[in-house]
MIMARTOR-684933 format. One record per residue (C-alpha): y, x, z. Coordinates in steps of 0.001 Angstrom, whole numbers, plus 500000, padded with zeros to 6 digits. Layout:
REM residues N
<north=Y, east=X, up=Z>
...
//
This chain:
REM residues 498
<north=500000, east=500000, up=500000>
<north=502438, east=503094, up=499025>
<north=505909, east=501456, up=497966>
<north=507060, east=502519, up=494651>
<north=510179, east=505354, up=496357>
<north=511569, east=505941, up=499659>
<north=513725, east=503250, up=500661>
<north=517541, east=503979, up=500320>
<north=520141, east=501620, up=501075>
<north=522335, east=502826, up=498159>
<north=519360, east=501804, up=496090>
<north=520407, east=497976, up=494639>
<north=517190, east=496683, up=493109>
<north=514808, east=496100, up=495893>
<north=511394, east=497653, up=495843>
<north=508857, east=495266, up=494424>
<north=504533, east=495525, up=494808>
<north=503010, east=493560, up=492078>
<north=499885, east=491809, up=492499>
<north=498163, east=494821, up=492452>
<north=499633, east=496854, up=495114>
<north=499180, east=495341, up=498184>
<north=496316, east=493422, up=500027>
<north=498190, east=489554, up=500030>
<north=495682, east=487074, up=498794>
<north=496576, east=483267, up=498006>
<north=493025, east=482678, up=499972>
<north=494597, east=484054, up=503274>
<north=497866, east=481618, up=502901>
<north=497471, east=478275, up=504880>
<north=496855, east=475838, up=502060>
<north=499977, east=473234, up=502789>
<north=502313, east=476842, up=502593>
<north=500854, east=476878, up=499130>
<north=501623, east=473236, up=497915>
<north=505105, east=473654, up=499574>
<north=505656, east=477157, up=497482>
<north=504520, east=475458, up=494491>
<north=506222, east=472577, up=494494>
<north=509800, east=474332, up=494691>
<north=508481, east=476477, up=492276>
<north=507284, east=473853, up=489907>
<north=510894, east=472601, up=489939>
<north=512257, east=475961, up=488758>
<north=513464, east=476796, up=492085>
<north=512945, east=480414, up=493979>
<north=510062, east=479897, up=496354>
<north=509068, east=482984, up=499158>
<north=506675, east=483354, up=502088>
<north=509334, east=484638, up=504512>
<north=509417, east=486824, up=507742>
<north=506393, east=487553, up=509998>
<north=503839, east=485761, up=507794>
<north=504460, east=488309, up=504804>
<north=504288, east=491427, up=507613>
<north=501018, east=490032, up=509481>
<north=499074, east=489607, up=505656>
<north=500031, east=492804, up=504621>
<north=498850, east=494336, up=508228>
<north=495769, east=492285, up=507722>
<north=496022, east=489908, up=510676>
<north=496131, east=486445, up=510847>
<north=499707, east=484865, up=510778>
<north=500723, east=482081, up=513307>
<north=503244, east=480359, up=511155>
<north=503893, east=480557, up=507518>
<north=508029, east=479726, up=506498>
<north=509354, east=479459, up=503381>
<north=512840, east=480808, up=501418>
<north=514130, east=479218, up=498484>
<north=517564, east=478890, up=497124>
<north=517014, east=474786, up=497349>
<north=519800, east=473557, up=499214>
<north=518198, east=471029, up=502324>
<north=519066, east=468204, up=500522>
<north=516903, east=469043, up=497391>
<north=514186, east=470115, up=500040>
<north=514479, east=467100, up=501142>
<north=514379, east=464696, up=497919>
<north=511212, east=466687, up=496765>
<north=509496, east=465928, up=500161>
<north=508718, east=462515, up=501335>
<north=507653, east=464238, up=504546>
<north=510536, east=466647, up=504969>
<north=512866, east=466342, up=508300>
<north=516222, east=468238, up=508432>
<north=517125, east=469276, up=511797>
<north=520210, east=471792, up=513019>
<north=523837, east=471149, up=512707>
<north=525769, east=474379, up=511535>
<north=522846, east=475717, up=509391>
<north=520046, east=472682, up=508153>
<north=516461, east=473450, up=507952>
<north=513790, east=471556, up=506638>
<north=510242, east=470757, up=508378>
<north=507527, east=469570, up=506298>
<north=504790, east=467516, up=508348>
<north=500921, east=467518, up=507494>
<north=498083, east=466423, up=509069>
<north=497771, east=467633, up=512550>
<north=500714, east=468067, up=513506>
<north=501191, east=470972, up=511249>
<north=504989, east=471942, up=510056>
<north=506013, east=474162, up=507567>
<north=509758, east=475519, up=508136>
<north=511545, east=475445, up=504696>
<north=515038, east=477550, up=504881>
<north=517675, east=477714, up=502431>
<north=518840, east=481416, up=501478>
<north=521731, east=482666, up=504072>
<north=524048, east=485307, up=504146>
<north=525310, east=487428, up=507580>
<north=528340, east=485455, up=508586>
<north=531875, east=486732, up=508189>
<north=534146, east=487713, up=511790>
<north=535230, east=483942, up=511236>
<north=531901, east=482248, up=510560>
<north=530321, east=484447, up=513792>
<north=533282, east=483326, up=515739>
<north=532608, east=479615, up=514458>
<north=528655, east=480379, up=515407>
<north=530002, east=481825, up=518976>
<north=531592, east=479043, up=519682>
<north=528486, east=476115, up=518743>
<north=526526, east=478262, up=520972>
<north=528816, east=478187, up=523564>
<north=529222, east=474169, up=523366>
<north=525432, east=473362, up=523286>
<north=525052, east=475390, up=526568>
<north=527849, east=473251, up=527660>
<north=525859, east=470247, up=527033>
<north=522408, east=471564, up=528312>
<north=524313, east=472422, up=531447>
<north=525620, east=468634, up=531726>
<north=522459, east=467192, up=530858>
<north=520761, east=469250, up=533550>
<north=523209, east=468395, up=536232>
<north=522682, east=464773, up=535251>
<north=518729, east=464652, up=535288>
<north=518471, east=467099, up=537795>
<north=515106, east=468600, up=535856>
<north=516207, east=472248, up=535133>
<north=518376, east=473945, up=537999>
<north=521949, east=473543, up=540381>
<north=524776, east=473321, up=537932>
<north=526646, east=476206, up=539158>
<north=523652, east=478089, up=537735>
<north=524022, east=476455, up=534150>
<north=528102, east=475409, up=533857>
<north=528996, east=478649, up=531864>
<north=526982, east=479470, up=529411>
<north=527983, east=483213, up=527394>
<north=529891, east=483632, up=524207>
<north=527560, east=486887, up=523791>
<north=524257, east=485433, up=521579>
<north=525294, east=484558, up=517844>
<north=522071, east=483408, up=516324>
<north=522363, east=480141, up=515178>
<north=520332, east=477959, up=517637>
<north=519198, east=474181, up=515919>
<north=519093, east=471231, up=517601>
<north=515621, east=470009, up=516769>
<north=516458, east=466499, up=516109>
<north=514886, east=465000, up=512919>
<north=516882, east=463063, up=510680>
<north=515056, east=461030, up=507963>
<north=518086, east=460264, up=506476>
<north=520830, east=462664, up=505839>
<north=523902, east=462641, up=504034>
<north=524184, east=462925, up=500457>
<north=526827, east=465901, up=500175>
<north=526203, east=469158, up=501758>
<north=529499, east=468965, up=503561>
<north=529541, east=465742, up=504927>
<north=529673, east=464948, up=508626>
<north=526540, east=466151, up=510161>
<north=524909, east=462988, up=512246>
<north=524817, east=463168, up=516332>
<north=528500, east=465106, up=517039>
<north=530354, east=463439, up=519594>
<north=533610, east=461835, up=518754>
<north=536849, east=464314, up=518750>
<north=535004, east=467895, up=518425>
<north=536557, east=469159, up=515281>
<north=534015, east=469552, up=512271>
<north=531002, east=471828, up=512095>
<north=531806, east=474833, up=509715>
<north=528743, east=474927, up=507373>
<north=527474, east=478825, up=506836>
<north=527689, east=480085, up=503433>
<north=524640, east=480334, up=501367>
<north=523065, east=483318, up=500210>
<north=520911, east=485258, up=497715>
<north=517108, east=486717, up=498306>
<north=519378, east=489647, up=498616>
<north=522082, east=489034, up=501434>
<north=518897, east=486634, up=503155>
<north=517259, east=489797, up=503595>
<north=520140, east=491753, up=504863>
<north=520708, east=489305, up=507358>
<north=517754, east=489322, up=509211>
<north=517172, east=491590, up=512664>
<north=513941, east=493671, up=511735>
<north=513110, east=495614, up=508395>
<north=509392, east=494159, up=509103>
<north=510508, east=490644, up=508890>
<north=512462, east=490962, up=506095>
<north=509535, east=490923, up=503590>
<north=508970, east=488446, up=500734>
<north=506409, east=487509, up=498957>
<north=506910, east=485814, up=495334>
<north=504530, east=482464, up=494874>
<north=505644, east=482665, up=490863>
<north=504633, east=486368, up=490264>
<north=502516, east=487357, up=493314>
<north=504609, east=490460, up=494334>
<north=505989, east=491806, up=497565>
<north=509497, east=491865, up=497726>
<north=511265, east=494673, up=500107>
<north=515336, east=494693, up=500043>
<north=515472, east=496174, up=503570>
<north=512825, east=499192, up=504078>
<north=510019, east=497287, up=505463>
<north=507385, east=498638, up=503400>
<north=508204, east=501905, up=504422>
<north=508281, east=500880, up=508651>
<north=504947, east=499098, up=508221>
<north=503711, east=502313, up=506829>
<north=504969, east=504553, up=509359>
<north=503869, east=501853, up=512247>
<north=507666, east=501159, up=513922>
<north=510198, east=498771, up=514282>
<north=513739, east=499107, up=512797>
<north=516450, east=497210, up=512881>
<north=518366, east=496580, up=509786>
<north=521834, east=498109, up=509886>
<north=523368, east=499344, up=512767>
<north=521709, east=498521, up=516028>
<north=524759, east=498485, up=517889>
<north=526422, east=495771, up=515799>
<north=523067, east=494291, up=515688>
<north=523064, east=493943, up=519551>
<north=526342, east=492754, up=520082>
<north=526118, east=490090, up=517696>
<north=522569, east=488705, up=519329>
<north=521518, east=490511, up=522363>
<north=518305, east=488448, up=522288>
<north=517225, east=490914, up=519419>
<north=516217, east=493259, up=522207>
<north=513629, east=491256, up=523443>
<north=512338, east=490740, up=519641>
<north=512516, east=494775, up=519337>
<north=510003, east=495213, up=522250>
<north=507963, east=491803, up=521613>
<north=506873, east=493125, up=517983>
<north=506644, east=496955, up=519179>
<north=504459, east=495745, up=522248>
<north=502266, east=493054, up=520072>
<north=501811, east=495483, up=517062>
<north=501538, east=498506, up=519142>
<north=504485, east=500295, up=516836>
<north=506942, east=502826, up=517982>
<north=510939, east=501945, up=518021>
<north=512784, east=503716, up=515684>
<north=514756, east=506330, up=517315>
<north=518410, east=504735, up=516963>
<north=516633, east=501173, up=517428>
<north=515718, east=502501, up=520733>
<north=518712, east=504684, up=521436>
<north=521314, east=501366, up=521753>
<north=519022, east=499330, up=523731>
<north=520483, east=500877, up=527321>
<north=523908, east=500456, up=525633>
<north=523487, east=496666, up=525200>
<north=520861, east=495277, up=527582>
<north=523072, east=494807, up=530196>
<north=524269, east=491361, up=527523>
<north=520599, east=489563, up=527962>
<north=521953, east=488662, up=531101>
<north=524679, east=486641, up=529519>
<north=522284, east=484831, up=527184>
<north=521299, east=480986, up=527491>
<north=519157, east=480532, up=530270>
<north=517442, east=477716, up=528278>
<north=516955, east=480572, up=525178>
<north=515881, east=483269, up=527262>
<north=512898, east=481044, up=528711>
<north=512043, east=480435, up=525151>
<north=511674, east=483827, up=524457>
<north=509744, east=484236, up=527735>
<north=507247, east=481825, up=526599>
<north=506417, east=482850, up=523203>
<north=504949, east=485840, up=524821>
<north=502923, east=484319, up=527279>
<north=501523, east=481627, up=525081>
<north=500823, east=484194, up=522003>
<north=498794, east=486151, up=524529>
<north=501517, east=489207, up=524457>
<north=502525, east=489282, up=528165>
<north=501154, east=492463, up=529520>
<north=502459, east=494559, up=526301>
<north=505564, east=492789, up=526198>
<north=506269, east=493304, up=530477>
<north=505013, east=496906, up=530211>
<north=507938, east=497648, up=527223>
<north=510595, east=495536, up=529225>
<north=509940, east=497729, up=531945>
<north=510024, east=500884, up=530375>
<north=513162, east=499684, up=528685>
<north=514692, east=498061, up=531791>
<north=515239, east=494640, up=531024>
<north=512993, east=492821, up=533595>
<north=516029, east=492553, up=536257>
<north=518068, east=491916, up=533571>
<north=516134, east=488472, up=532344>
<north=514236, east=488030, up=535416>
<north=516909, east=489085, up=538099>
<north=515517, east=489784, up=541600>
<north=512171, east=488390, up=540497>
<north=512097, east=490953, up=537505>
<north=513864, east=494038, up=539927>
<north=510511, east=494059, up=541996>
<north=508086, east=494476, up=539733>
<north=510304, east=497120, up=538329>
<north=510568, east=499223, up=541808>
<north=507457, east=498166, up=542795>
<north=504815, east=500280, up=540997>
<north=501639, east=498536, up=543012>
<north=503163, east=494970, up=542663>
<north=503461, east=495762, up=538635>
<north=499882, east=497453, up=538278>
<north=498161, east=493859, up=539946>
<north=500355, east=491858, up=537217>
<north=499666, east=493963, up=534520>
<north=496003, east=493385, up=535744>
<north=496620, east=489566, up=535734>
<north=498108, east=489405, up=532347>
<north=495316, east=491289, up=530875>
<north=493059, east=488771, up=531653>
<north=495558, east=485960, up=531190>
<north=495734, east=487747, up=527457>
<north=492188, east=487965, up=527334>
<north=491989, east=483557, up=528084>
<north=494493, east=483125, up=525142>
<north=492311, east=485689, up=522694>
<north=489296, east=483508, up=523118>
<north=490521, east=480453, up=522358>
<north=491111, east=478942, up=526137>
<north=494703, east=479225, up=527359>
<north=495964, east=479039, up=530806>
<north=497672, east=475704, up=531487>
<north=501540, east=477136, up=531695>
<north=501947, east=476168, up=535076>
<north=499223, east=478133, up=536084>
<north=500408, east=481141, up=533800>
<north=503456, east=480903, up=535685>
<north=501612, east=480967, up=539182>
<north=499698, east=484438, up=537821>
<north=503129, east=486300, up=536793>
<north=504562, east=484933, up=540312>
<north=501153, east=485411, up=542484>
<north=502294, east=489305, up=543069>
<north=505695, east=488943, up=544007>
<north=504784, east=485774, up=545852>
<north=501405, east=487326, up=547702>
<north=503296, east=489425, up=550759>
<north=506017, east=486303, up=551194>
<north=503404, east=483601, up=551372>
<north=501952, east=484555, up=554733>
<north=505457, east=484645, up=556863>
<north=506197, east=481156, up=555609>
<north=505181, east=478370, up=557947>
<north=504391, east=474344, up=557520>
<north=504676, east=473071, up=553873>
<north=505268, east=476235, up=551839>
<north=505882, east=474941, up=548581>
<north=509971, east=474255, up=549233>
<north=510183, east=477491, up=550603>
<north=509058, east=479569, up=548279>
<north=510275, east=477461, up=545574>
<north=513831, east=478380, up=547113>
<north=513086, east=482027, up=547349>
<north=512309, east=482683, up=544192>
<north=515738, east=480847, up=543034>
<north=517102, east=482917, up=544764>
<north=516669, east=485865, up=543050>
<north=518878, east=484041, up=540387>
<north=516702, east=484778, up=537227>
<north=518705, east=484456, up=534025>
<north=515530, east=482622, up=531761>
<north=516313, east=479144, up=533342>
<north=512560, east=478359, up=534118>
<north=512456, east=474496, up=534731>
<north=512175, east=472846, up=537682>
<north=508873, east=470804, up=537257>
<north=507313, east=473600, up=535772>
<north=508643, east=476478, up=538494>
<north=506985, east=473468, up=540926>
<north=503968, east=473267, up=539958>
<north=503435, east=476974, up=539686>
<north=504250, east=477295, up=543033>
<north=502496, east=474538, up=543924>
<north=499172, east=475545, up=542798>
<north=500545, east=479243, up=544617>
<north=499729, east=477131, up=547956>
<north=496615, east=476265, up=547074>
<north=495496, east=479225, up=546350>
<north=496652, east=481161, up=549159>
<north=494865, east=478779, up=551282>
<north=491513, east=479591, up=549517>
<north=491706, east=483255, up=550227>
<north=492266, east=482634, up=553587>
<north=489102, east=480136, up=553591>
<north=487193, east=482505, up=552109>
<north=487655, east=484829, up=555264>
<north=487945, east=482126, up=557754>
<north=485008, east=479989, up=556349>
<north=487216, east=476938, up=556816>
<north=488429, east=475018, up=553871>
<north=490577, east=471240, up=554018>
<north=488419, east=470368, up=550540>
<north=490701, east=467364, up=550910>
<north=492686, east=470061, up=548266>
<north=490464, east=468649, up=545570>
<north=492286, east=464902, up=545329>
<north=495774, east=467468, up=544202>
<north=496677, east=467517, up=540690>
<north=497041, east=471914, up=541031>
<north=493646, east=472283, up=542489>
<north=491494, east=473112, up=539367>
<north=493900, east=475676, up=538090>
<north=494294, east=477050, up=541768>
<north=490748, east=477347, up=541494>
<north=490789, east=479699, up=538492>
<north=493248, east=481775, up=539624>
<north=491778, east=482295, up=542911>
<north=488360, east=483322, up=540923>
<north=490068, east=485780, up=538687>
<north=491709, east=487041, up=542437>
<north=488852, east=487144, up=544083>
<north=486105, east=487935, up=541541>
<north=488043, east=489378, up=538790>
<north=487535, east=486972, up=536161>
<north=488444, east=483250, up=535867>
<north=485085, east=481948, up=536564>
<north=482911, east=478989, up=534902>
<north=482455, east=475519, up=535547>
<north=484649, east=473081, up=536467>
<north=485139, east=474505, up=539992>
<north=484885, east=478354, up=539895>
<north=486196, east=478719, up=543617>
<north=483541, east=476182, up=544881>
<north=480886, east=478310, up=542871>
<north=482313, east=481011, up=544933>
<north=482410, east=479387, up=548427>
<north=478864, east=478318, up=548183>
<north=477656, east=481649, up=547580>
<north=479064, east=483234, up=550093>
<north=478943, east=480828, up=552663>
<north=475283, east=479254, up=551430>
<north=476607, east=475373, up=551594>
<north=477761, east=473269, up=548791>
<north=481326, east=472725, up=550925>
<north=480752, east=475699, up=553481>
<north=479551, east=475449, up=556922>
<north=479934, east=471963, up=558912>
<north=479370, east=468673, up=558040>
<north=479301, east=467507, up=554768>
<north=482619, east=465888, up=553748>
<north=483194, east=462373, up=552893>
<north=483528, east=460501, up=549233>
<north=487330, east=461025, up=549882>
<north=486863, east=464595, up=549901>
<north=488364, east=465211, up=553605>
<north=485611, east=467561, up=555406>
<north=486777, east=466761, up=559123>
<north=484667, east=465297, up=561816>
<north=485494, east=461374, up=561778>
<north=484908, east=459628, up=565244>
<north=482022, east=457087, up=565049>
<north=483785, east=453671, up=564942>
<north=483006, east=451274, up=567398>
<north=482273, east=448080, up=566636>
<north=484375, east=445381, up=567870>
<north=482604, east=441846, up=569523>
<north=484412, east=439157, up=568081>
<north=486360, east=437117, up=570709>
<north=484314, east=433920, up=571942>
<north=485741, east=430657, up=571003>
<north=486216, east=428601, up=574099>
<north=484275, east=425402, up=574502>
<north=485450, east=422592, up=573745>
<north=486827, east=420154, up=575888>
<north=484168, east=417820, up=577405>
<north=484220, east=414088, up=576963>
<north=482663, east=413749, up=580520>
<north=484752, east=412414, up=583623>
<north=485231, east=415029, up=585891>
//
């Protein structure tokens, strides 16, 4: 997979791998991709496989989401699909929905915004965290207001409301549907060749095309070059690069941690010039982030790189500051997310709530024990405390802690040989149960109750030592009832004279 020269920016034509010159196959596309590619082509319009689908064929892995350029404005994405949705409000993308739930993400070509158009991005950004901050306060379901009020100006990346609109306007300028009444009008962003789409991206890796009308592998930005030498780049100047989207950090590390790829030397030479701004990012963005490496199966790479870099107090606050001073604390998560990874490899994820409870469980561990009566409150308040800037929500940063309780409690049965199976009738319980197998025994265990499995064995009972417990699941000793006589009914009055 040599590319045909050394990439040089001066260089205008792009370098281009016909068919037979690099390892993409049709066969390895997802087969809606291919009737969405076709389709635009059919109608004479430029169709590409875009981003990290083109880099993970070309590495030979399997991609997790295949997105398509064209230079189809949304509205003639739209009239060609029946089953086409247009979501966002500066910058309108189209989702095509199959069978299953499935969605291909169809993008119109984009250029890197002008000093006015980034301003005009800043700005959007800055109002949606506005309204995520009053919707918050309203429901209470994320966090206190004073943590959410002001959200940064830093992150420019164009964040889309996902709200689907079957029927949008006619004209590309017209007034984009859902904006409240006296904000002044959305400034559209500018359109774009293949060219200036490419340039506009964050990583020469995800810049890659591939053509649907002549099979060939389109490189504007380097990329060919950076897969061959195994690192991540970003395009331009990382320092610009940073400023305008901090959040481009975190994709820096998350793609050098999941591919195992070095960071190009300047790449990694800004990062302690500009990580410092992840801080100031959207809580609600961060978390998303945050997520995509835990549910990908990319959280021990992607914590050990954070670390090195030092961005885990930066996203993570106090939280993130102790597993980066604490070198025994970070060794048992990096343990836990191994086998968390492991789970998501083979095809059985983690509930997230109980994903959560692992990346808390060694941070949480040594506070647990000094905490008295219910300890769910309190350690949900400790760990707000530490005032992590990924605005994990409430309900889930509850249940996580929740199922914490419950799992402390099963250690200590384990050395106690008491246990209040009553436990069993709470919603946590069964992932408690895994984690405190994968605590206790190192993996997470099989059957529907691992930590029963374990219980029994050592303590040779089906519910440990004691009487049996009752249907209700509640192993204390009940009194014996006793039953009560029924009051005698008095006798009647007698008809006899006394």
């Amino acid at each position: 997979m040599e590319p045909e020269r050394p990439f040089d920016p001066a260089f205008e034509a792009p370098v281009i791998l016909d068919r037979g010159r690099h390892p993409v196959s049709r066969r390895d596309i997802d087969p809606d991709a291919l009737k969405v590619l076709y389709r635009l082509s059919n109608h004479g319009l430029t169709a590409y496989l875009v981003g990290g689908a083109v880099r993970d064929l070309l590495l030979g892995r399997r991609p997790a989401d295949f997105d398509v350029g064209t230079n189809a404005r949304p509205n003639q994405i739209k009239k060609l699909f029946r089953n086409a949705f247009l979501i966002g409000r500066r910058f309108r993308l189209a989702h095509i929905k199959f069978h299953g739930g499935k969605t291909i993400e169809v993008s119109t070509f984009r250029r890197k915004p002008d000093p006015e158009e980034l301003e005009a991005e800043r700005e959007e950004l800055e109002r949606r965290a506005r309204d995520e901050a009053e919707a918050a306060a309203a429901a209470e379901a994320v966090t206190e207001t004073a943590e959410t009020a002001a959200e940064p100006q830093e992150c420019a990346e164009d964040l889309p409301e996902h709200r689907e609109d079957p029927e949008p306007p006619d004209r590309e300028d017209a007034p984009l549907p859902g904006r409240r009444p006296g904000r002044p009008p959305i400034k559209p962003i500018a359109f774009g060749t293949p060219r200036e789409d490419a340039f506009r991206r964050d990583l020469t890796i995800n810049a890659l095309f591939y053509d649907i009308a002549t099979f060939s592998v389109i490189d504007y930005v380097g990329g060919l070059e950076d897969l061959e030498l195994r690192r991540v780049r970003i395009i331009g100047d990382p320092d610009e690069s940073y400023a305008e989207d901090p959040v481009r950090i975190w994709r820096v590390l998350r793609h050098a941690a999941r591919l195992g790829f070095s960071i190009e030397e300047r790449t990694a030479a800004a990062i302690p010039r500009h990580r410092e701004r992840l801080s100031a990012c959207p809580g609600s963005r961060l978390f998303e982030e945050l997520n995509k490496d835990i549910k990908t199966g990319n959280s021990r790479p992607f914590f050990e790189a954070a670390r090195a870099h030092g961005v885990l107090p930066l996203v993570l606050g106090g939280f993130g500051a102790f597993y980066e001073r604490d070198d025994a604390a970070f060794s048992r998560l990096t343990a836990l997310l191994a086998a968390h990874d492991a789970a998501v490899a083979s095809g059985a994820p983690l509930p997230l709530d109980v994903a959560y409870a692992l990346l808390l469980w060694p941070w949480a561990a040594p506070l647990l024990p000094a905490l008295e009566g219910d300890k769910v409150k309190p350690l949900y308040d400790l760990f707000r405390e530490t005032k992590p800037a990924a605005l994990v929500p409430k309900i889930l940063l509850y249940d996580a802690v929740q199922t914490l309780a419950i799992v402390e409690q099963m250690i200590q049965a384990l050395e106690t040989g008491k246990m209040r199976w009553s436990l069993k009738k709470r919603p946590h319980y069964p992932g408690a149960s895994q984690l405190a197998s994968l605590l206790l025994e190192g993996s997470f265990g099989e059957g529907e109750d691992p930590f029963a499995a374990l219980y029994d064995r050592k303590f040779g009972s089906s519910h440990g030592p004691g009487p049996r417990p009752s249907a209700s699941g509640d192993d204390r000793p009940r009194p014996r009832r006793r039953r009560r006589r029924k009051p005698k009914k008095p006798a009647p009055p007698s008809d006899r004279p006394a």
